[in-house]
C-alpha positions as CSV (number, residue, x, y, z in Angstrom):
1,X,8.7,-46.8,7.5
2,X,9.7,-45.7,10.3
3,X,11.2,-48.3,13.2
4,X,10.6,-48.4,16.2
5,X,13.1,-48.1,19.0
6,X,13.6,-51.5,20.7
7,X,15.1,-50.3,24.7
8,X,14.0,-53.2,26.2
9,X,15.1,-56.4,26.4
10,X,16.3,-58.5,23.5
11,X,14.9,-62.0,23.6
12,X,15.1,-64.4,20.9
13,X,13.8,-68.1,20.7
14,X,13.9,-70.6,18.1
15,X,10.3,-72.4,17.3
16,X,10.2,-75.8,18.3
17,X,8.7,-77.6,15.2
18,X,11.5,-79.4,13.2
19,X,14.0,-77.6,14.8
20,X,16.0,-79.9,16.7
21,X,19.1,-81.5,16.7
22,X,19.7,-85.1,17.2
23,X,23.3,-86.3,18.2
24,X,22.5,-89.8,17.2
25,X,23.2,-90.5,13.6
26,X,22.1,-93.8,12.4
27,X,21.0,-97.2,14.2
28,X,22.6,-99.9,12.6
29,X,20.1,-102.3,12.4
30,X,18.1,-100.6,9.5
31,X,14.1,-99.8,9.5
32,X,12.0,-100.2,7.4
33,X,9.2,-97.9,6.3
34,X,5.4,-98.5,7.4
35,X,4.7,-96.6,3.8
36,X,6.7,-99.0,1.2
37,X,8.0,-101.3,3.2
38,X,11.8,-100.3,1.8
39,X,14.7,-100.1,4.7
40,X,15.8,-97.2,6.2
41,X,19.7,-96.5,6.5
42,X,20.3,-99.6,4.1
43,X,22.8,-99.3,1.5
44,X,21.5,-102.1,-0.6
45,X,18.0,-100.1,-0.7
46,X,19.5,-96.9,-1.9
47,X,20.5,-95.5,1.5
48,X,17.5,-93.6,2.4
49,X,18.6,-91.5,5.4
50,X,16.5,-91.4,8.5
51,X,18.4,-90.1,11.8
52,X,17.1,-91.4,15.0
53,X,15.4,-88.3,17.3
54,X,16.0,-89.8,20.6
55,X,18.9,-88.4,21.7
56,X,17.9,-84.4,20.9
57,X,20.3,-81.8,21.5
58,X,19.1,-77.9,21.7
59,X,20.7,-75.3,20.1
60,X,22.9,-72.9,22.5
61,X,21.4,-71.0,25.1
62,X,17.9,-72.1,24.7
63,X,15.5,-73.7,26.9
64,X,12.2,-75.9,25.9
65,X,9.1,-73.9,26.8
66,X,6.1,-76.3,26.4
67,X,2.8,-74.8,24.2
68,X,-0.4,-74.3,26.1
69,X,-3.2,-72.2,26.5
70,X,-3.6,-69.2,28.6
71,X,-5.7,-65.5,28.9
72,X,-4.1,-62.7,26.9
73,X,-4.9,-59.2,28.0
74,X,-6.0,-57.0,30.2
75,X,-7.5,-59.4,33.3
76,X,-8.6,-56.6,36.0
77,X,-11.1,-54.0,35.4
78,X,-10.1,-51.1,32.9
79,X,-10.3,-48.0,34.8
80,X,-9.6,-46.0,32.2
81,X,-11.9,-47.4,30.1
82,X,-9.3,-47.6,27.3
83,X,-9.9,-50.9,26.2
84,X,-6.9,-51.3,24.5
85,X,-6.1,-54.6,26.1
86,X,-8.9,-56.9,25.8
87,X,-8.5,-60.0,27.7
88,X,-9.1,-63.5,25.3
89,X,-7.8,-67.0,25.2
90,X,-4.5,-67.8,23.7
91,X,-2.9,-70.6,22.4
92,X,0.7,-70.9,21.9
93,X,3.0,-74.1,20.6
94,X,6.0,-75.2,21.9
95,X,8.5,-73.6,21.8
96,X,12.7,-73.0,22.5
97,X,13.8,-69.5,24.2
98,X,17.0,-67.7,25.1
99,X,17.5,-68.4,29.4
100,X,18.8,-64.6,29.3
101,X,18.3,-61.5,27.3
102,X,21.0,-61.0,24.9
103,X,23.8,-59.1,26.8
104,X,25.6,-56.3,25.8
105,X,28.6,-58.8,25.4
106,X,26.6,-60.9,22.7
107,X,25.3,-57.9,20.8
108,X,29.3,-56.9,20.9
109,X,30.9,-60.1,19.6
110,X,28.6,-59.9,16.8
111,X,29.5,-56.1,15.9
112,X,33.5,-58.0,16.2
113,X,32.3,-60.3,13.7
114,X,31.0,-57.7,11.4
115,X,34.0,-55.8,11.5
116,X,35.9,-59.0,10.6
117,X,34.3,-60.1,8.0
118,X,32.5,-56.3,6.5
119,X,35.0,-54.2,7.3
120,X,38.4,-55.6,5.8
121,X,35.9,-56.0,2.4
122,X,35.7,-51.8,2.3
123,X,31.7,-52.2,3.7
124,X,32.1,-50.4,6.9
125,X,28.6,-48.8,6.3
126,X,27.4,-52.7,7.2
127,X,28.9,-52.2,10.8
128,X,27.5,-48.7,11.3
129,X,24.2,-50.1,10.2
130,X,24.3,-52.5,13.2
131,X,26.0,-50.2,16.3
132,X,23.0,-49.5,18.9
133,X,21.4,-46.2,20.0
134,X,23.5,-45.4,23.3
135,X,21.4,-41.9,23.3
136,X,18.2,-43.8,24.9
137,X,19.5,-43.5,27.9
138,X,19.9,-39.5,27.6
139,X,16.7,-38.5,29.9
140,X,15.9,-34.4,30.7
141,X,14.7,-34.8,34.1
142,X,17.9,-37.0,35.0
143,X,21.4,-37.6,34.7
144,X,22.2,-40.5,32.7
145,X,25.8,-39.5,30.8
146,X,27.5,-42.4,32.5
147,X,25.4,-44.6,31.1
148,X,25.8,-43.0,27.4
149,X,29.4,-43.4,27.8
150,X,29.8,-46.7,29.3
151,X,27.0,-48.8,29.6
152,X,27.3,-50.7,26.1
153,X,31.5,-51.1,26.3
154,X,32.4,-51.4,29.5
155,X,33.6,-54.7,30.6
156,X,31.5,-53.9,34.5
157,X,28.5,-53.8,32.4
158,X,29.1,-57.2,30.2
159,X,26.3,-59.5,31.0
160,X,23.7,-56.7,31.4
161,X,20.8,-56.4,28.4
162,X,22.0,-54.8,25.4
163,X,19.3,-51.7,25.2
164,X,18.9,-49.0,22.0
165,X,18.2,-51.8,19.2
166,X,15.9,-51.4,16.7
167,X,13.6,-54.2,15.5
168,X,15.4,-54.5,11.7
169,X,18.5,-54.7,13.9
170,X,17.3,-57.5,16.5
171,X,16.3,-59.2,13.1
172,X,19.7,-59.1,11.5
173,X,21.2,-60.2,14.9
174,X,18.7,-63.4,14.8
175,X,20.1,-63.8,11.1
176,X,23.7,-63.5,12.2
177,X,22.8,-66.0,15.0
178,X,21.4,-68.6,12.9
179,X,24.4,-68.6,10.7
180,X,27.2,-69.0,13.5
181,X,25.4,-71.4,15.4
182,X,24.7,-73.4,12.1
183,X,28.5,-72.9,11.1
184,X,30.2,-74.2,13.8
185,X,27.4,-77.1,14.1
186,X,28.9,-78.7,10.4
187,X,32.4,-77.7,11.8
188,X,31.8,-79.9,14.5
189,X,30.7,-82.6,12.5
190,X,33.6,-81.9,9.6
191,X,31.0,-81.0,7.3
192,X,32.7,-77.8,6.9
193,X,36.7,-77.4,7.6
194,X,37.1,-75.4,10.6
195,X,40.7,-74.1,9.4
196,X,39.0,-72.9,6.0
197,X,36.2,-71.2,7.5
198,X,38.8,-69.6,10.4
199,X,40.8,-68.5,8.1
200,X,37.4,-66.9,5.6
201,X,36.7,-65.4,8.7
202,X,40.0,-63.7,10.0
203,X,40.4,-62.6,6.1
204,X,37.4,-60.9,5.6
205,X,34.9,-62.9,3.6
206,X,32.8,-60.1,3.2
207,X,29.5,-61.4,1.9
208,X,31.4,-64.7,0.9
209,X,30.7,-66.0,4.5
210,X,28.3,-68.7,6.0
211,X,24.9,-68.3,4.8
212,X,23.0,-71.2,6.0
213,X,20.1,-71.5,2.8
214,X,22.6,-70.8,0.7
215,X,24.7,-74.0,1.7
216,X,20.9,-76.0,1.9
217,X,20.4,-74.6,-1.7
218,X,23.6,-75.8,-2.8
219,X,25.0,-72.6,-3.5
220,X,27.6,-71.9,-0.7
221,X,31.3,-72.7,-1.7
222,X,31.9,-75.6,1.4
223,X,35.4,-77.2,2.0
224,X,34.3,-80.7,3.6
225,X,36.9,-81.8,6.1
226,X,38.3,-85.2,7.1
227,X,36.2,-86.7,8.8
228,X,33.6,-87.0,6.0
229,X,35.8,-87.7,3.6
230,X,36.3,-91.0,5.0
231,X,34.6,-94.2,5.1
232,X,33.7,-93.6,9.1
233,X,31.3,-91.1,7.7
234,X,27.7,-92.7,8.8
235,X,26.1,-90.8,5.9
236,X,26.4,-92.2,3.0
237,X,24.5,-91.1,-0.6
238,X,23.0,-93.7,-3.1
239,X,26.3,-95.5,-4.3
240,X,27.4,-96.1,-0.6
241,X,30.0,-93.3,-0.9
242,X,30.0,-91.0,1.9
243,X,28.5,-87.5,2.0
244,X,30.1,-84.6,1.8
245,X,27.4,-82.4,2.0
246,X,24.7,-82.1,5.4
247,X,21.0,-81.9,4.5
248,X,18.5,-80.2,7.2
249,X,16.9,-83.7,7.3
250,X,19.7,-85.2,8.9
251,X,19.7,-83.3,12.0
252,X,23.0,-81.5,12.1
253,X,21.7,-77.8,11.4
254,X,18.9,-75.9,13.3
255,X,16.2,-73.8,12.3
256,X,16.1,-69.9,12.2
257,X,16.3,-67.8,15.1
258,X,13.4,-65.4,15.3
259,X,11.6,-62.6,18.0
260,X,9.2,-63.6,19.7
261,X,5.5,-63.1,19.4
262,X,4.0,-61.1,21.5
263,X,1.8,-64.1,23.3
264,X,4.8,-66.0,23.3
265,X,6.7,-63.4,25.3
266,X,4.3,-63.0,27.7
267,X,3.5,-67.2,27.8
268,X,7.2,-67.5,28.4
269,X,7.7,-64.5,30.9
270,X,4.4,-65.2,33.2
271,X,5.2,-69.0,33.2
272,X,1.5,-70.0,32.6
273,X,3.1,-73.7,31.6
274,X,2.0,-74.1,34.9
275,X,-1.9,-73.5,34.2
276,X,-2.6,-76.1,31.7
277,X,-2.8,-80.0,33.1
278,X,0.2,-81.7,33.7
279,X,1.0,-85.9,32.9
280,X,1.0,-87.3,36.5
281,X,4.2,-88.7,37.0
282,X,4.2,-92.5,39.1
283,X,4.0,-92.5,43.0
284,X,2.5,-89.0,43.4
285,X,-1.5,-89.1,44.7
286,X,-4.6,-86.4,44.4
């Protein structure tokens, strides 16, 4: 099948359902469940995990879109009486999405990353795989060989949107994404040692780096670091000892980075939020 050249814009968003983060980890005083009536968080009822949403942290460079409903399509008269764009009413959940479009810089530091980790391991054909289409810009009726050349490595050009992508390429970027962002998220939290995975990283782990459902499914070699090793650790498993191991349960990891859909892109992109009702806020009137 044949892909489509993607010379637009790359946006990508992260769905909103059971996808975010909380900083909090446990309350102390535990709760107690309005289905058995066993505690929460209780070591002395088998330590049932439950991680308190209120404090909820997004993944990075994403802002909350909220769902609504709006018309899709065509909205003037079709002239052309292609009718290729019928107008009809949408409705779209909420949603996270990137502020910007994925910069030439972003699309770079993962091709870095690539060559890192794929190319030290003899599996250069990886990185090839991954390098955009600079010929896009190459037009007959103008002269865009500057932009051939430079456009995708110079540094003038860094925060401008990476163009000549293909979709299977946006979708192994929001793979790639998914997997860093997840990494450095257990680093953080010592679930993973950040000298261990620096050092996978800078060595060339080839295809023994960071795969987020394979640490989820148990399968991913993980060197825990100090600060779950210890009794400080708030999670603890069944005997009271503490976890070495993050479930996506406890709110530590985020969900997969994806494209967007086509009525999402054009929710997000039109801001039509501002169509549907709004909660009236205190001291406003009318």
């Amino acid at each position: 099948m044949q892909l489509q050249r993607i010379s637009t814009n790359i946006v990508l968003l992260l769905v909103v359902a059971g996808f975010a983060s909380s900083c909090s980890f446990i309350k102390k005083k535990p709760e107690k469940s309005n289905t058995t009536g066993w505690n929460y968080n209780d070591k002395n009822y088998g330590n049932f995990n439950v991680i308190n949403p209120k404090d909820v942290q997004t993944a990075p460079g994403l802002v909350f879109v909220q769902g609504g409903t709006f018309t899709m399509g065509a909205t003037t008269e079709d002239v052309m009486g292609d009718w290729n764009n019928v107008p009809h009413r949408v409705t779209v959940n909420s949603f996270f999405i990137d502020k910007l479009e994925i910069s030439n810089l972003n699309y770079r530091e993962y091709l870095y990353w690539l060559e890192g980790t794929f190319g030290g391991a003899g599996m250069d054909s990886v990185v090839t795989a991954a390098m955009p289409d600079t010929l896009v810009w190459r037009n007959e009726l103008a002269y865009n060989e500057p932009y051939v050349e430079l456009y995708f490595r110079h540094p003038a050009y860094n925060n401008y949107p990476v163009v000549g992508v293909t979709w299977k390429q946006a979708t192994e970027f929001c793979i790639w994404r998914t997997d860093r962002v997840n990494e450095i998220a257990l680093m953080d939290k010592g679930f993973l040692d950040k000298r261990t995975q620096i050092k996978k990283t800078l060595n060339g782990a080839g295809q023994d780096n960071f795969n987020t459902k394979a640490y989820l499914l148990g399968e991913y070699q993980a060197t825990p670091g100090k600060e779950v090793t210890s009794k400080k650790n708030p999670l603890k498993d069944a005997q009271g000892r503490p976890r070495t191991t993050a479930k996506f349960e406890d709110g530590i990891m985020f969900g997969d980075y994806r494209l967007p859909t086509e009525a999402e892109w054009e929710y997000a992109a039109y801001g039509y939020v501002m169509e549907n009702p709004q909660k009236k806020t205190k001291g406003t009137k009318g």
